[in-house]
N, C-alpha and C positions, 0 to 999 in steps of 0.2 A: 542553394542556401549560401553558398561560397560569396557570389554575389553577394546577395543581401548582410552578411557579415559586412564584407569590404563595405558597403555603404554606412552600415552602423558607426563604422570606425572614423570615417569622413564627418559625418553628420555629429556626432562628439566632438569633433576636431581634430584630429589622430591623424597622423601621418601613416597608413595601410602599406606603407614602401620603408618604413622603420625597419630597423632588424629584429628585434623583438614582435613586431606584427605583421611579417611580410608572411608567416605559413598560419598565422591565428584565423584566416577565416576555415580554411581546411580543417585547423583540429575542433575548430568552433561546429564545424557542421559533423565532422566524428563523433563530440562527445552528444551530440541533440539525436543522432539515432540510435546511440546508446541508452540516452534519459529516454526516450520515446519507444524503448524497442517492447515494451507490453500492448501497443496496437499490434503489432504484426502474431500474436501472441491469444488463443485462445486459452484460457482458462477452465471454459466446462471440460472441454479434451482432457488438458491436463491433467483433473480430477476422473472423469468416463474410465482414462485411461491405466487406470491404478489402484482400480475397485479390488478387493482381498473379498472372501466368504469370511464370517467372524461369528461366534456366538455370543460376544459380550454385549450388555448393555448400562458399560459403567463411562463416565465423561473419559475422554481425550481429550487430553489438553498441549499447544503447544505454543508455548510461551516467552517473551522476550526477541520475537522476530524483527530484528532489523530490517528498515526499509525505508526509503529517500525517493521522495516526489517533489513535485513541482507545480506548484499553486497555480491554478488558470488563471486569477485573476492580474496576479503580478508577474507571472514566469519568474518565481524565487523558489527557492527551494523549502520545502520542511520535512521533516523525520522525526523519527522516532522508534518507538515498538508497538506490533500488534502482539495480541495474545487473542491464540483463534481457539475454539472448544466445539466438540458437538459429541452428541452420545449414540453410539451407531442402534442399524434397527438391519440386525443382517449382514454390512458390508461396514468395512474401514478401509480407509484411504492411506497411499505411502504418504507418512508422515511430511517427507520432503515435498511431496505435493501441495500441501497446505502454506508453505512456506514461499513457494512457486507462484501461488493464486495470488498469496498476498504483492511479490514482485510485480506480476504480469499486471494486476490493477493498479501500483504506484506507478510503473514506467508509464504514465500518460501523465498528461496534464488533467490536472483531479482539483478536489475540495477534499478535506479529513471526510467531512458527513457521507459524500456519496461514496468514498472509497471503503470507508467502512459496512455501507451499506450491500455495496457490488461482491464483497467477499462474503457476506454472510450468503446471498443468494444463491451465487457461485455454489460453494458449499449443499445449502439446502435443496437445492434442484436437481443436480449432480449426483449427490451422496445418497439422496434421501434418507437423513438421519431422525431422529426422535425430533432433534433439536440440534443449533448452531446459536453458538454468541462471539462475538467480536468486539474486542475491546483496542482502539488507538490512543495510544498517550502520542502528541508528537508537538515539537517547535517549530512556528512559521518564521523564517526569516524576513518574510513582508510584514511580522510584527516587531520584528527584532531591529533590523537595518533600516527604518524606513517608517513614517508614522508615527504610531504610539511610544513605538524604540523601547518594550518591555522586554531586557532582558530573559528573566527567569519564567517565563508564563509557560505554558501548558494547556496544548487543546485536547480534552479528551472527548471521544465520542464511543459511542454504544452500537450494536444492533443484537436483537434477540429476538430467535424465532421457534417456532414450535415447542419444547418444553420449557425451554429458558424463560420463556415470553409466561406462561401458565404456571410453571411451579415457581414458587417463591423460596422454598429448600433448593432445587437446581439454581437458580440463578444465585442467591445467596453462598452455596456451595463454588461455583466458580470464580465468585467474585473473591470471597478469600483466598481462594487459591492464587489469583494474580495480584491481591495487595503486596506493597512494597513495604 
């Protein structure tokens, strides 16, 4: 990857023997298996791994998760917050797990749609809950920097599965719970 840095910086016109750019291809390829490091990264484990016995069957909700991906289309970054929910049927998960799921599917190169999508399954496969919803607010900077150039916008995206998807009181219920 060091390579191909060093070439990017040529190819821009960039002197790669500058002082300021003579170690930029190294920490260039540091911070990419940083941003990338939810390939190496199973998620259903993570969740398998941290199943509790529980007798409730009231929603868990965990809300306001920071998280920072990188668009496949443009390799720019967007973020935001998830708010993940689901209502156990038997078993609840370390909370921190849910927050985990949500990292391990950002660190790849993604779309909002299918990131949101890959956690809820995650979740419902794993957990085998009643029900899971996921909810992403986040800002693409391939809308910001570049393009359209709308600052203030917001993509949100959805998924809802098993009771969220059926009852219209649970999903209504969750849904005020994450309005701002």
């Amino acid at each position: 990857m060091e390579t191909l840095i060093h070439e990017i910086l040529i190819k821009l016109g960039e002197d790669p023997q500058r002082e300021g750019l003579v170690k930029t291809p190294e920490r260039v390829s540091r911070v990419w298996e940083e941003i990338a490091a939810g390939y190496q990264k199973d998620p259903g484990e993570m969740v398998r791994g941290a199943l509790f016995e529980a007798e409730g069957r009231e929603m868990v909700l965990v809300s306001d998760i920071d998280f920072y991906s990188m668009c496949e289309h443009h390799m720019l970054p967007f973020f935001g917050k998830a708010y993940v929910a689901y209502i156990p049927n038997g078993k609840i998960v370390g909370l921190s797990k849910i927050a985990r799921v949500v990292d391990a599917y950002a660190r790849r190169l993604q779309v909002q749609e299918r990131m949101t999508a890959q956690i809820a399954s995650c979740l419902m496969d794993n957990l085998q809950p009643l029900g899971v919803a996921v909810v992403l607010r986040a800002q693409h900077l391939c809308m910001m920097m570049r393009g359209i150039q709308k600052q203030n916008s917001v993509a949100v995206t959805s998924e809802m599965l098993g009771c969220f998807k059926k009852s219209r009181k649970t999903r209504a219920e969750f849904l005020s719970l994450i309005k701002k």
